[in-house]
C-alpha positions in Angstrom: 138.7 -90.1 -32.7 138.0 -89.0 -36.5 134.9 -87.7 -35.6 136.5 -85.6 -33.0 138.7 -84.2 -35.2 136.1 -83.8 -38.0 134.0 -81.6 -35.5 136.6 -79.7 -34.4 138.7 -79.1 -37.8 134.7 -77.9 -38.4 134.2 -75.6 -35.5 138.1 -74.4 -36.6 136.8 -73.5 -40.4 133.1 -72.0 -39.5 135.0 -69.9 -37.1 137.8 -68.7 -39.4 135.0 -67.8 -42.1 132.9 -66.3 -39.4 135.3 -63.8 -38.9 136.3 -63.0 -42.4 132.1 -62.7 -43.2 132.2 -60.1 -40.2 135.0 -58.0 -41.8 133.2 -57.5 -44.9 130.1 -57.2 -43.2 131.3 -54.3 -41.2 133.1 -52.6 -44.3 130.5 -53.3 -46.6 127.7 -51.7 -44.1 130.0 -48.7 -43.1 131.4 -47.9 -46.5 127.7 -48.3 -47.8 127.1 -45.8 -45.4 129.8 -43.4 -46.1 129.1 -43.7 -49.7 126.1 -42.4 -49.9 126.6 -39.3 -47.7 129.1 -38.7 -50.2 127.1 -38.5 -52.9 124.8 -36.1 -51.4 127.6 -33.5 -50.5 128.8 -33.7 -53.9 132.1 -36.0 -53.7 130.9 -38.6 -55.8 130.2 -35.8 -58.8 127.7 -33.5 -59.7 123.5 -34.8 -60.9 123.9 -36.4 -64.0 127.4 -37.8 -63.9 126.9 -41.8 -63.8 126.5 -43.5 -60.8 125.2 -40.4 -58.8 122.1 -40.2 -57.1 121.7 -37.0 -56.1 125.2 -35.2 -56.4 123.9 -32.5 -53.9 122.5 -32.0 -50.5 119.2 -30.2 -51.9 118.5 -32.8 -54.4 119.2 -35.5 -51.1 116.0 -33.3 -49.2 113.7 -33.2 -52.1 114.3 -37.2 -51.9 113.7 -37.3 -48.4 110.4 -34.9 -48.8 109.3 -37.5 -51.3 110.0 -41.0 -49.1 108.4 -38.6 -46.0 105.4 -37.3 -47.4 103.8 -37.4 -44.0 106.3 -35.2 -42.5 105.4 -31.3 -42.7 108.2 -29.4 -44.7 110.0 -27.2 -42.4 110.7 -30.5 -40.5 112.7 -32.0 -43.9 115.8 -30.6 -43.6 116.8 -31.3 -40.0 115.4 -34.5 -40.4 117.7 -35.2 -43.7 120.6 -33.8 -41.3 119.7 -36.2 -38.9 119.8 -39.0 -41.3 123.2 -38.3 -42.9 124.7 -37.7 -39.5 123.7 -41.4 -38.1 125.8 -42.6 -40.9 128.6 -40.8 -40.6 128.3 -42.1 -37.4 127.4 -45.4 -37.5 129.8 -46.0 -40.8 132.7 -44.5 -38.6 132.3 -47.3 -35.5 131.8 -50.0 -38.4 134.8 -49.3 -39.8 136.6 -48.9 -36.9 134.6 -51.9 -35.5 134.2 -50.1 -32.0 130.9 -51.0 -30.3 130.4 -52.9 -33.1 127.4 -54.7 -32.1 125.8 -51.8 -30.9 126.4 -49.6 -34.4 125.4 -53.1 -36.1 121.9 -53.3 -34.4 120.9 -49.2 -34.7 122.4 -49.9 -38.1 119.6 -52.5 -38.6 117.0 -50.2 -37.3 118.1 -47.6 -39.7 117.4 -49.6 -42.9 114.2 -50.9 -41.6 113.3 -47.1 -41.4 114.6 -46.2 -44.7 112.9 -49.5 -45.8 109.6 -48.3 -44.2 109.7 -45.2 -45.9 110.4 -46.5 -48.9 108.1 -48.6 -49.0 105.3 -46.4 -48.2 106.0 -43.3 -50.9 107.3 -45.5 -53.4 105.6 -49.1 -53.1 106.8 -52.6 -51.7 109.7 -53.0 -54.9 111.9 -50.0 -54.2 113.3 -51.1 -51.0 113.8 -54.9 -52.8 115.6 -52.8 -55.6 118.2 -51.5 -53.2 118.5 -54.4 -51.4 117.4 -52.9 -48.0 116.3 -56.1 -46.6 119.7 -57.8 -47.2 121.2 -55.1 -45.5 118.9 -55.2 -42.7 119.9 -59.3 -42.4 123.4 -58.3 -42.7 123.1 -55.8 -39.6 121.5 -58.6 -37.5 124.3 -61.0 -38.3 126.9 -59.3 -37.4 125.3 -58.0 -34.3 125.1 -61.9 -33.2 128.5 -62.7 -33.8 130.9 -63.4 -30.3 134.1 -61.4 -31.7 134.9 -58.4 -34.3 138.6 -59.1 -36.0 140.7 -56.1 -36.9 138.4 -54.4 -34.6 139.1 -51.8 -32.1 136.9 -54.3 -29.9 139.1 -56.8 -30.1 142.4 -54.8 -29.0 140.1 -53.8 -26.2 138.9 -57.1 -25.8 142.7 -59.1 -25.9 144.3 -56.0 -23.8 141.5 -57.3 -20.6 142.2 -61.0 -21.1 146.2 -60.3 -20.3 144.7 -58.7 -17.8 146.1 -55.5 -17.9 145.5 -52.7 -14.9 144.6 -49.4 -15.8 145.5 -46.7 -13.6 141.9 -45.7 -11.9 142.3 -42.1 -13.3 143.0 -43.5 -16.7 139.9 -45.7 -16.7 137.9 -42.4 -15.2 139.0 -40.6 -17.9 138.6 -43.6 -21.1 134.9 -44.3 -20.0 134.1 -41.0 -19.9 135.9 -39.8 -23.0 133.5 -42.8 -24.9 130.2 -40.6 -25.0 131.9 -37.7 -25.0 134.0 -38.7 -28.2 130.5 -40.2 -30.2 129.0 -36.5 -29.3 131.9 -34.5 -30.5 131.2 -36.7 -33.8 128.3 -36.3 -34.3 128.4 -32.9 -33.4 130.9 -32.3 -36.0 129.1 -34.4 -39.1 126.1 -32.2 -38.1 127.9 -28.9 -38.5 129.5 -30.1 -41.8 126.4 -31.6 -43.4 125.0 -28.0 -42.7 127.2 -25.7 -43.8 127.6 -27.8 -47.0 123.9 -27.0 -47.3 124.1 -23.3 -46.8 127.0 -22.5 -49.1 124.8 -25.2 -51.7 122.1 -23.1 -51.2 124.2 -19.4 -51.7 126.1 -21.0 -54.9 123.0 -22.5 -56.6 121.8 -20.3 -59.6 118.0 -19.7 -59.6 115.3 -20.2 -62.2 114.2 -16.8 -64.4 110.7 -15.7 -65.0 109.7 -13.7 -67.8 105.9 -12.9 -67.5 104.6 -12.4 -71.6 100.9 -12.0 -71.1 98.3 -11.9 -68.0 94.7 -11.8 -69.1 91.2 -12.1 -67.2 88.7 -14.9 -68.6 85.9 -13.1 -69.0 83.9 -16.3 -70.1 85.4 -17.9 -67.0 84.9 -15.9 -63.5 87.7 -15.5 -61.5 90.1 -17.2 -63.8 93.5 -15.3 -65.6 95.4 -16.8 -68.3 99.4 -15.9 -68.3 101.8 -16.7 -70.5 105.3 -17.0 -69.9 108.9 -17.7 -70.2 111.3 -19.9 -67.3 115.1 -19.8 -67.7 116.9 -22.8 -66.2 120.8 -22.6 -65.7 122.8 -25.2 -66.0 121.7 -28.2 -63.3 119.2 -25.8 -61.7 116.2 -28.2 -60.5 113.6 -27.1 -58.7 111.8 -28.5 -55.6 108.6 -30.7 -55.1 105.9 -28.0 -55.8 102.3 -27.6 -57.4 100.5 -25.0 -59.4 96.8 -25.8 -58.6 96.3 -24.6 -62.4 96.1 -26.1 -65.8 99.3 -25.7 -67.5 101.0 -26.2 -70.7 104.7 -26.2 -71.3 106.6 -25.9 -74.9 110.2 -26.3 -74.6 112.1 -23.4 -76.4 115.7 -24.3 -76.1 117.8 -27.3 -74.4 116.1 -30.1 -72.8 113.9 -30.2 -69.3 113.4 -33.3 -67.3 109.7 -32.8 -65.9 107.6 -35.9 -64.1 104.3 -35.1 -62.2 103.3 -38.0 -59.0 102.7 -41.3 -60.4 103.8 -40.0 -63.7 107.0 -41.0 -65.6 109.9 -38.9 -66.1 110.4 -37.8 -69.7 112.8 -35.6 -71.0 111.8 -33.1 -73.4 113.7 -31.5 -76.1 112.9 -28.5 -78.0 109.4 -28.1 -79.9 108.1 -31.4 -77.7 105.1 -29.9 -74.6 104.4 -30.8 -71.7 100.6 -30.6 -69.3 99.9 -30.3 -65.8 96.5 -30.2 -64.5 95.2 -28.3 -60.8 95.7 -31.7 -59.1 98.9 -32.9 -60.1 102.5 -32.4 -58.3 105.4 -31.5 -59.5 107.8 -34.0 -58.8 110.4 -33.3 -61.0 111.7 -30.0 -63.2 115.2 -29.8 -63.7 117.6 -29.3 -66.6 118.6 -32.2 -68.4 122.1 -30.3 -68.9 124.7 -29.7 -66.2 126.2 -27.4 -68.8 123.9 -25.6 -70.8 120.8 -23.7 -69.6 117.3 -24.4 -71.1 114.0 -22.4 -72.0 110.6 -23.2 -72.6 107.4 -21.5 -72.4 104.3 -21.8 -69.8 100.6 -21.2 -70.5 98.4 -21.2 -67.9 94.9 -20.9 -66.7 94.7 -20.4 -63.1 92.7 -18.7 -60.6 93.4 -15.0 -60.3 95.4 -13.6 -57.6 96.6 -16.9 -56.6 100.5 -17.7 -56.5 101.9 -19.4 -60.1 103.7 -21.6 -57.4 103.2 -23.8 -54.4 105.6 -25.7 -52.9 104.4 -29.3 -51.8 104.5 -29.9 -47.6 
């Protein structure tokens, strides 16, 4: 008999923490979620402000360019709308825990791609720095669990085992409002996420160029040497590009963040220089400020006629 009661005061215990471990696992995936499209419209805080990533929607694409690197570039920004509307949708249902095992297993799927990706453009650690794997496992878990409490599943679930009757035209109209409801959402995030882009992309202040000096080579066929000055506003950065040119760059006033691929960042302040040869990209030119602009001067030797920039597909 105490072995009977051992099991089931057991059963009784594994079950009540089975449930709790499924609330947090639902908040903690769906806020996760929800956080981090936050950021990247800016309600977190601007770039630079602690604990944000990317503070703005553009910054959020030039991230997704990077983990994507396969993908050609007009096909970046609807794929980082994409993105940021399956978690807005998926954090929604968690929250809400309606078709919660559903949104737990295409949340799964969603961290194994942004795990993939990850792992591809940035090497095996980066996804075990941000825990993607434990996420993954969490996703999984929770999908395998019998009941959601506090869940809009369960209210659904308890109202059928009293066995309430729904009017025929009421059930009609409840399973067809489901879909409908999930595509007016996502529908909706979509449309935010990109006007938020367009009015980034109005608002944003623009780099100056000052061209100094433009000279032929005549020791060197074909080539040009120019010389000149870039004006960074405050928090300007620009995107993932390449100049297929030596180049030399002497900060004048403020401070620059520059990193070329497989390079490391470095922050430069005025006086300190910076070099970029033909083969290297641009991963990273921004200023260091989010309140004052910066200035530095370019040399470069490059092939004449061709553009001083190319931005990186």
């Amino acid at each position: 008999m105490n072995r009977i009661e051992t099991f089931i005061e057991r059963q009784t215990m594994s079950q009540r923490w089975g449930g709790v471990s499924s609330v947090v696992l639902r908040f903690g995936l769906g806020v996760g979620f929800l956080s981090a499209v936050a950021d990247r419209l800016g309600l977190w805080g601007t770039f630079g402000q602690p604990n944000v990533e990317w503070g703005n929607f553009s910054r959020f694409l030039e991230y997704t360019q990077l983990l994507n690197w396969f993908v050609p570039a007009e096909l970046i920004p609807p794929l980082g709308v994409i993105a940021t509307s399956a978690e807005i949708l998926l954090g929604l249902l968690l929250l809400a825990g309606w078709h919660t095992r559903v949104a737990a297993l295409l949340s799964g799927f969603l961290l194994i791609t942004f795990g993939a990706a990850m792992t591809l453009a940035l090497g095996v650690k980066a996804p075990l720095n941000f825990a993607v794997l434990t996420g993954v496992g969490g996703a999984l878990l929770l999908a395998n669990r019998k009941n959601f409490p506090f869940s809009v599943d369960e209210l659904q679930s308890a109202s059928k085992c009293l066995g309430r009757k729904e009017a025929p035209i009421m059930k009609t109209v409840m399973t067809d409002a489901k879909p409908i409801l999930m595509l007016v959402i996502l529908l909706t995030s979509t449309l935010t996420i990109t006007s938020t882009l367009v009015a980034q992309e109005a608002s944003q202040p623009q780099e100056t160029i000052t061209q100094l000096t433009s000279t032929d080579l005549a020791e060197c066929s074909g080539k040009e040497a120019l010389m000149y000055t870039v004006d960074f506003p405050p928090g300007f950065s620009s995107p993932v590009h390449r100049h297929n040119a030596h180049v030399s760059v002497y900060v004048l006033e403020g401070s620059v963040v520059m990193q070329v691929k497989g390079g490391k960042e470095v922050t430069l302040t005025p006086g300190q220089t910076f070099y970029e040869g033909p083969n290297d990209v641009h991963v990273v030119s921004r200023n260091a400020s989010r309140t004052k602009p910066a200035k530095f001067l370019v040399s470069m030797v490059k092939d004449k006629g061709a553009p001083l920039v190319i931005l990186e597909k």
